[in-house]
C-alpha positions in Angstrom: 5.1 -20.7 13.9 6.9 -18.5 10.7 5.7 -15.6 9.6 4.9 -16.8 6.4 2.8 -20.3 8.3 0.9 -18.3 9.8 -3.3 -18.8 9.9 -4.9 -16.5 7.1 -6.4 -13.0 8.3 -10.2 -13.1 9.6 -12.7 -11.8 6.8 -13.5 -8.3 6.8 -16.6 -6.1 5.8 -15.9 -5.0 2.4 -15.8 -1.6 3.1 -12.8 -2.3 5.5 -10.7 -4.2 3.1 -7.9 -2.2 1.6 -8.0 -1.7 -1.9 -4.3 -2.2 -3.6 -3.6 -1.5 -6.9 -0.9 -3.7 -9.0 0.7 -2.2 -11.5 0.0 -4.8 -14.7 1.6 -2.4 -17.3 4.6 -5.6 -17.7 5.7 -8.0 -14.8 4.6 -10.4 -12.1 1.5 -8.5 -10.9 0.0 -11.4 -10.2 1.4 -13.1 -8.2 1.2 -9.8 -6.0 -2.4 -9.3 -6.0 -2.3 -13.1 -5.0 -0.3 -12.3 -2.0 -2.5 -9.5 -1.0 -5.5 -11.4 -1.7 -4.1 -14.0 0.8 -3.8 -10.7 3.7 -7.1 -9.8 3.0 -6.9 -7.1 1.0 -8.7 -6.3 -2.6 -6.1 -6.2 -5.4 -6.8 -4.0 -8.1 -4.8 -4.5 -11.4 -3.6 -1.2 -12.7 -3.5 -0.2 -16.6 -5.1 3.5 -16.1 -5.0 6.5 -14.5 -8.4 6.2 -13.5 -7.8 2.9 -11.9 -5.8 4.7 -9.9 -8.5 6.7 -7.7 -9.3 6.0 -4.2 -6.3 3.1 -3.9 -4.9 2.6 -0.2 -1.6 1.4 -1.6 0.3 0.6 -5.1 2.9 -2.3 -6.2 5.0 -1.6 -9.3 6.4 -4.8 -9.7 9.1 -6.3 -11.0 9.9 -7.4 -14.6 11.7 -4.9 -17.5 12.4 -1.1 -16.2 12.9 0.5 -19.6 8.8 -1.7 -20.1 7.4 -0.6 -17.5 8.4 3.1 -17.5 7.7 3.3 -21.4 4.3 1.9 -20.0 3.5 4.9 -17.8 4.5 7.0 -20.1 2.7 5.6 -22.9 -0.7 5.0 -20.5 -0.8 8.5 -18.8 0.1 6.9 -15.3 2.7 9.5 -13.9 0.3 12.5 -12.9 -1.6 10.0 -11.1 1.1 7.8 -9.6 2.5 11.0 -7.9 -1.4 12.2 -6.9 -1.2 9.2 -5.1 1.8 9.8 -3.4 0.5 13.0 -2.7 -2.5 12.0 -0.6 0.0 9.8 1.9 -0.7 6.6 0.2 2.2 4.2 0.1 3.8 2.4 -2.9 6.0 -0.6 -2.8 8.3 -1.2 -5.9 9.9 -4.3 -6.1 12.9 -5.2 -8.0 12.6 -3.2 -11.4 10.3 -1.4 -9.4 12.7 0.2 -7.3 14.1 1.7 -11.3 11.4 3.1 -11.9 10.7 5.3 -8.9 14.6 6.6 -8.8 15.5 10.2 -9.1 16.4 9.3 -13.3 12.6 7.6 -13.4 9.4 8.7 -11.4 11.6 10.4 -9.0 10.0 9.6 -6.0 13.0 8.7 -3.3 16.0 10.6 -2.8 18.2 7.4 -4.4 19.8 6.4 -7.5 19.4 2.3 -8.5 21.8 0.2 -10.2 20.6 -1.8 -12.8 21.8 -5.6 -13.3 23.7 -4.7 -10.1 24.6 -8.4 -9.4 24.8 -9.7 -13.0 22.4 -11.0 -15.5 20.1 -13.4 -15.0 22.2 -16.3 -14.9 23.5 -14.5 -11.6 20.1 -14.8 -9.7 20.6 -16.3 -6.1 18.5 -16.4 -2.8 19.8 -15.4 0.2 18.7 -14.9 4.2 18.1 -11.1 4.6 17.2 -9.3 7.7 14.5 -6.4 6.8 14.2 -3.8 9.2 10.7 -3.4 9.9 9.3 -6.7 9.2 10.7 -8.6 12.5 13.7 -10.5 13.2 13.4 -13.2 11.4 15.4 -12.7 7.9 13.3 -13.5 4.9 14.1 -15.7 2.0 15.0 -13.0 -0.7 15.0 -13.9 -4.4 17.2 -11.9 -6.8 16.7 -11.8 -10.1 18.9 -9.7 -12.1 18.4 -7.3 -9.7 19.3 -3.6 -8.9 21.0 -1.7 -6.0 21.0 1.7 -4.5 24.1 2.8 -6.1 23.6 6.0 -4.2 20.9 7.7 -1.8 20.3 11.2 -0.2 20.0 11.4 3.9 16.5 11.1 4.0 16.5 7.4 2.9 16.6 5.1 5.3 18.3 1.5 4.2 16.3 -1.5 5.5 18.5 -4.1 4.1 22.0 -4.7 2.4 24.1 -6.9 0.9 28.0 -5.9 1.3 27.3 -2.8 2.3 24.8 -2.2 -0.9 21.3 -1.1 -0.3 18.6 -3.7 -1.4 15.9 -2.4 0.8 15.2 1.3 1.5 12.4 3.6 2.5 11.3 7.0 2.2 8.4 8.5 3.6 5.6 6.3 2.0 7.7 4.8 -0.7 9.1 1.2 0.3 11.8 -0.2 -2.0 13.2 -3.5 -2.4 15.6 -5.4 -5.0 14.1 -8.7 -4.4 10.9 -10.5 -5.5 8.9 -10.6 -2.0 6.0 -12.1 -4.6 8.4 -15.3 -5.3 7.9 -17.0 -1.7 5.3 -17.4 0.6 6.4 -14.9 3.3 4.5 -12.1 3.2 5.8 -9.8 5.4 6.9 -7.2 2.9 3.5 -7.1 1.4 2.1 -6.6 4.9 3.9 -3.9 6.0 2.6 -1.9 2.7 -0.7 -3.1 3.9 0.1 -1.5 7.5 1.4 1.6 5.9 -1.6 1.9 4.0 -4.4 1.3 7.0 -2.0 3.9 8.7 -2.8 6.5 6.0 -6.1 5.6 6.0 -6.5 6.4 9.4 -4.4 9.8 9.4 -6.9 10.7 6.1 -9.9 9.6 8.5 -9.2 11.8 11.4 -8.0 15.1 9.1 -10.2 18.1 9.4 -12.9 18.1 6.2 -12.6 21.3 4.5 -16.3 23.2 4.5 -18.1 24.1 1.3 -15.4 25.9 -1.1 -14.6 28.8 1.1 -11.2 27.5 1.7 -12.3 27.0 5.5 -11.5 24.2 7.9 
């Protein structure tokens, strides 16, 4: 059986399902929070800061880079986007994504992306990838005028790459990829943000609480 054949997740108590936020500033959100919907998780569509609170994970799809950072600009979304970060949570960009949280955007990996790295859109292709992280069986990868890691510091680990060109990366708690993992019904990609999230959930869970506003552990 594929990965992406595979029976749907049991049902879980409310208060268990992870709650992942969607970017919907510009792009295919939707067919993300499908995808997580599908896993078993609660998407949340994101167009504030405040819808930003209490997330266990957030997707900045793809669609236009120049959009969708004008967007969180415009919106008030970067102070939020990076106290999410903060807490541990994970963030997967996809595609334009992976623009907008470069060191000349959000800055939030240690990497540099090329835009239109493989043409325009009449350039799109799909291709086999191996992932690292997701298994061994590659995943069908849809490009659409997608980006590159042009560059990247030592802390960023490459997942994936086409001709010695990074198309997958991580960092930490921010998972980067140049394709549309939304566009085919192998959800892998998506589930391994919805493992890093239950991770961080659990490391939050089992942190000492801080008593009354002494400062005290």
């Amino acid at each position: 059986m594929t990965p992406s054949a595979s029976a749907p997740p049991p049902a879980l108590p409310e208060a268990a399902r992870l709650r992942i936020g969607v970017l919907a500033s510009q792009g295919d959100f939707a067919a993300h929070a499908r995808m997580l919907s599908a896993l078993g998780a609660d998407p949340v569509e994101v167009r504030t800061a405040k819808e930003l609170r209490d997330l266990d994970g957030l997707v900045i799809p793809g669609g236009e880079s120049t959009t969708i950072t004008k967007a969180i600009e415009r919106d008030g979304l970067e102070p939020a986007i990076r106290a999410h970060l903060d807490r541990g949570r994970p963030i997967l960009g996809t595609c334009a994504g992976m623009i907008v949280c470069d060191r000349e955007h959000l800055d939030l990996v240690d990497a540099t992306a090329r835009r239109n790295a493989f043409g325009r859109q009449i350039a799109s292709f799909e291709i086999e990838l191996e992932v690292a992280g997701v298994g061994p069986e590659p995943i069908r990868a849809v490009f659409i005028r997608a980006p590159w890691i042009e560059d990247h510091g030592p802390g960023v680990e490459v997942l994936a790459a086409i001709d010695g060109h990074p198309v997958a990366v991580r960092q930490g708690q921010v998972l980067l990829c140049a394709f549309h993992p939304e566009l085919t019904d192998d959800s892998r990609v998506h589930a391994l943000l919805m493992a890093m999230a239950t991770a961080a959930r659990e490391r939050a869970a089992g942190a000492p609480r801080r008593q009354g506003g002494d400062g005290k552990r």
